[in-house]
N, C-alpha and C positions, 0 to 999 in steps of 0.2 A: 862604528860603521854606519853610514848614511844608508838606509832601506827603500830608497828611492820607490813608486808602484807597488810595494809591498804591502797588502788589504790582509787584514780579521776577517775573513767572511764567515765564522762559525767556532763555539763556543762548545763544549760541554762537560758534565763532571758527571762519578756517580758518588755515594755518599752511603756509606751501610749507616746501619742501626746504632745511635750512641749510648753506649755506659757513660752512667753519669759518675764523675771521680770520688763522688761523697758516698757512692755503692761501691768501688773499687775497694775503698780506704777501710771499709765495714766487713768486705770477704777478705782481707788483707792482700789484695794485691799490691796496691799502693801506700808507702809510707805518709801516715799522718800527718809528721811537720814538712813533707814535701808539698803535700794538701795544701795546709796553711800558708807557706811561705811561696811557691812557685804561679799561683792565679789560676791553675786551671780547673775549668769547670765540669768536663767531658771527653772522650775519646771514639773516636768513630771505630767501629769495630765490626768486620769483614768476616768473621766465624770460618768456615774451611770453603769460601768464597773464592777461587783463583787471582790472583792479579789480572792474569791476561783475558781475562771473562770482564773483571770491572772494565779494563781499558775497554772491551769490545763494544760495553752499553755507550761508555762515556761516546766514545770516535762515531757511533752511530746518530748521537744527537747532536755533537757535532755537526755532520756532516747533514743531519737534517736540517739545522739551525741554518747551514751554508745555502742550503737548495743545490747543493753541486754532487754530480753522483759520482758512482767509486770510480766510471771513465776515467773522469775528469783529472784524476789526482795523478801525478808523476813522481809522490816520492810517498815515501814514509818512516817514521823513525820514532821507535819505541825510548820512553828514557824509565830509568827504574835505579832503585838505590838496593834493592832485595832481589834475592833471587826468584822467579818466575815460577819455576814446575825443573822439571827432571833434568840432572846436569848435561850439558852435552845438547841441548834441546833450542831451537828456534823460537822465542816466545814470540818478537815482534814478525814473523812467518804465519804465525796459528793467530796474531790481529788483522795482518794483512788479507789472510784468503777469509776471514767472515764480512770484512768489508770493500772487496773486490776481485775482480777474478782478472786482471790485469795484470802481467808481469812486471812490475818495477819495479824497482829497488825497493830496498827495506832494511834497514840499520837499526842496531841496541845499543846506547848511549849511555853509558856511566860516568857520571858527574856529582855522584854522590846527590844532596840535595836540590845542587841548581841544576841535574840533567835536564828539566822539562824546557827552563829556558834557554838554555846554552843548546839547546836540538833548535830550536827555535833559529838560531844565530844561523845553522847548519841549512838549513831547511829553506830557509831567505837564500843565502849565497845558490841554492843547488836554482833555487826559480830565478832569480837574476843573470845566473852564468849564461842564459839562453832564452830567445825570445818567445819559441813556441811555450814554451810550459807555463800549464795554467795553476796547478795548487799541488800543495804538499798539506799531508794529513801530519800533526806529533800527538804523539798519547805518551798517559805516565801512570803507572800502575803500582803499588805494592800491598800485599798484605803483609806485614812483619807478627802475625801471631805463629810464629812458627816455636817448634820448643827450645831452641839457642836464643832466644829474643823474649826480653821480658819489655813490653811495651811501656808498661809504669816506672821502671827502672832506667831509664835511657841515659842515664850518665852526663850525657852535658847538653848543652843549650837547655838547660832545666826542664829536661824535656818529659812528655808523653807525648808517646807517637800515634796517632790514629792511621787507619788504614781507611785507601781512597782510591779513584781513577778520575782521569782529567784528559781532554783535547781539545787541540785546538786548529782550525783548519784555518791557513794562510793562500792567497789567490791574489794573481798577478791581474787578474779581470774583473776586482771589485771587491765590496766589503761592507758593512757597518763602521769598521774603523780601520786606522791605519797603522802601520808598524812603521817608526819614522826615523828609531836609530838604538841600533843594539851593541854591546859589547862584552865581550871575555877576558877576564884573566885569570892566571895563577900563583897561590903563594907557595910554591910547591917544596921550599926549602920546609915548611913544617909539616910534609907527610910521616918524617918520623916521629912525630907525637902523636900520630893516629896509631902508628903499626907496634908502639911500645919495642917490650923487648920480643916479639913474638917472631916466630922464623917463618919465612917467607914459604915454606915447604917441608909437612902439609900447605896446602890453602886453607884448612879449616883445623877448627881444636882437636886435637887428637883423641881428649877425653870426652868428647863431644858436647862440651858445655856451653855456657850462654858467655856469647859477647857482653865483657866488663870494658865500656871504653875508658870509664873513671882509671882503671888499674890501667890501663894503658899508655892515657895521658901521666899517670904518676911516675911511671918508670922512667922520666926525662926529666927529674931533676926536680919531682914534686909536682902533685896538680895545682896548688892553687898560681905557682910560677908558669906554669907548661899553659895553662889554660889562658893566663893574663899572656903572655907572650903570644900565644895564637890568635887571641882577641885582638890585640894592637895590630898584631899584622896584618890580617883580615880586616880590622878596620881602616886601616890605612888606604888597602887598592879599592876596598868597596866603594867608600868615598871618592877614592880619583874615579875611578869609571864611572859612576853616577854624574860627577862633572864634565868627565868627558861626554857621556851618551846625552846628556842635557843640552849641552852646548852643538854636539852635532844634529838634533834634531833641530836648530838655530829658535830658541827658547829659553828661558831663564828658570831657576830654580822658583820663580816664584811664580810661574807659570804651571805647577803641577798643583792639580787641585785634589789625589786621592795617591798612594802609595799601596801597590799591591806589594807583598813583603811574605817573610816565612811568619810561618805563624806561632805566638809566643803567649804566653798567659801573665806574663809583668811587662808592665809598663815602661819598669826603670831597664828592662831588655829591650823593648824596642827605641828609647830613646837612646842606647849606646847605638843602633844602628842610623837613626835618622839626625838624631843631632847636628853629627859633622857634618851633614847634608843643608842645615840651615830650617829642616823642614819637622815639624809637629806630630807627636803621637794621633792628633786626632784627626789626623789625613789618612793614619794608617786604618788597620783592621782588628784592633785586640779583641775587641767583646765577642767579633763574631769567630775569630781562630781560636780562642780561648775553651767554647766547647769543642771544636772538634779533635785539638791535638794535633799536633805538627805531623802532620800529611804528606812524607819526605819530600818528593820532586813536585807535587801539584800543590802548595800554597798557594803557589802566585794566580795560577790560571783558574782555581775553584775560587780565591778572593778575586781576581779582575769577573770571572761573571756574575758574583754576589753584586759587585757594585754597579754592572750593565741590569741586571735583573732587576733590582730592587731601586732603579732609576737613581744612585745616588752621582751617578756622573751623567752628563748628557752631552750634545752636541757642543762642538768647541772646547771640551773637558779636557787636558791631557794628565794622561797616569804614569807614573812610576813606574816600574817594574825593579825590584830587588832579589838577587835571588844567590845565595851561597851554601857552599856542600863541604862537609869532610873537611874544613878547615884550608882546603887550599883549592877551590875552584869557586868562580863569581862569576856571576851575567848580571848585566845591569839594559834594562828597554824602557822605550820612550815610547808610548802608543795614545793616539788625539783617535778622539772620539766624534764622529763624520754624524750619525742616526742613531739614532733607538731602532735598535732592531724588533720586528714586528715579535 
């Protein structure tokens, strides 16, 4: 989808305190030859920090970053892959009333990992359906140290999860940069390799234990088949929607000078994602995702403001945006870089 007037006017993330993986591996949280073999170097780690308190710093600098105040905003939409605070409870309501006293709407997006981008997709359509409206705020929050979740243990995308928040403020009246073409899809035929053989109801383990997705994926026919199966198909639409969101921003693949992406600690992982793109590990962001640990829904918008901060993209730059969840949801954006924001 073409984002026609659709501006970046503001950026921000928060980032707690990182364990470094080689003290993890020493108190035993985390296994040794996963150390060894997986690249990661660190995990950002949130202690009894709420999600929706990180969201509330991030959206705040944000929206400083913007100069646009909480008037100004006409939507908002929280995305999270964990849960927030107390069931039954409003998280993106208790982001909403610290950063405006404004009745608007306000949405909670689950997309597993790509929720922060795919609200993003959301958040465009709501400011284009109509010509008064001037920006939408999207935040993405989780902490996952909760005691059902072992963050060193994450089961696949050879993962450690760190805990994080991120926003990103969108405005029809201006920007640093621009958002030039977004897209979604779904591979939703492999949601039963997430949900294994476990019963839809409860919602949660009855024995109240920690989410094993490893066993989950195995119960369909074996992990390393269930896993390779969900990798090709995920790689399959990533790759088309990356060519279609390129091509609709009227650009070429070799006009992308930096790849925001999930964040991964092997190489030979991100090159299964950008390969079939035609496009290079060293566009992406491993060294620096690599200490913090896959940060569910904000890789994308904590690495696009590392590389706005740390000036590795500048005026006339156009970025990637990669971003997939839970094995069957994807967003793919195309955002050119207008200034250096002050």
């Amino acid at each position: 989808m073409k984002t026609t007037g659709i501006h970046i006017a503001g950026l921000g993330s928060f980032i707690p305190p990182i364990v470094d993986a080689k003290k993890a591996v020493e108190l035993g949280l985390y296994d040794a030859e996963d150390y060894e073999w997986y690249g990661w170097t660190g995990a950002a780690v949130a202690g009894d920090t709420p999600a929706p308190d990180m969201a509330v710093t991030a959206a705040r600098r944000a929206m400083a970053h913007a100069g646009i105040p909480g008037d100004d905003l006409d939507l908002h939409i929280h995305a999270c892959g964990h849960e927030q605070g107390p069931e039954g409870w409003s998280a993106q309501h208790y982001i909403l009333h610290h950063i405006t006293d404004r009745d608007l709407p306000s949405f909670r997006v689950w997309q597993a990992c790509s929720a922060m981008i795919g609200s993003m997709e959301l958040a465009a359509c709501h400011l284009m359906a109509s010509p008064e409206r001037k920006a939408a705020l999207v935040t993405g929050a989780d902490n996952v140290g909760t005691p059902g979740f072992n963050r060193w243990a994450f089961g696949i995308q050879n993962g450690v999860v760190g805990d994080a928040a991120s926003a990103v403020v969108l405005s029809t009246r201006g920007g640093f940069a621009r958002l030039l073409a977004i897209t979604t899809g779904s591979t939703a035929e492999v949601e039963a390799q997430y949900r294994g053989t476990e019963p839809l109801f409860p919602p949660r383990p009855a024995d109240g234990g920690q989410v094993d997705f490893r066993e989950r994926l195995a119960a369909n026919g074996g992990l390393d088949e269930t896993v390779a199966e969900v990798v090709r198909r995920q790689g399959e639409l990533r790759t088309e929607l990356a060519l279609r969101t390129v091509a609709e921003a009227d650009i070429d693949m070799t006009d992308i000078k930096r790849v925001a992406h999930v964040f991964t600690g092997q190489e030979s992982y991100l090159k299964v994602i950008l390969d079939p793109m035609g496009l290079s590990p060293a566009q992406g962001l491993l060294e620096f995702g690599r200490g913090l640990g896959h940060l569910t829904v904000n890789d994308q918008i904590v690495g696009l403001e590392h590389l706005v901060s740390t000036g590795q993209v500048g005026p006339g730059d156009h970025v990637l945006i990669v971003a997939h969840g839970g094995g069957v949801s994807i967003t793919c954006a195309v955002v050119v870089i207008d200034e250096l924001p002050g």
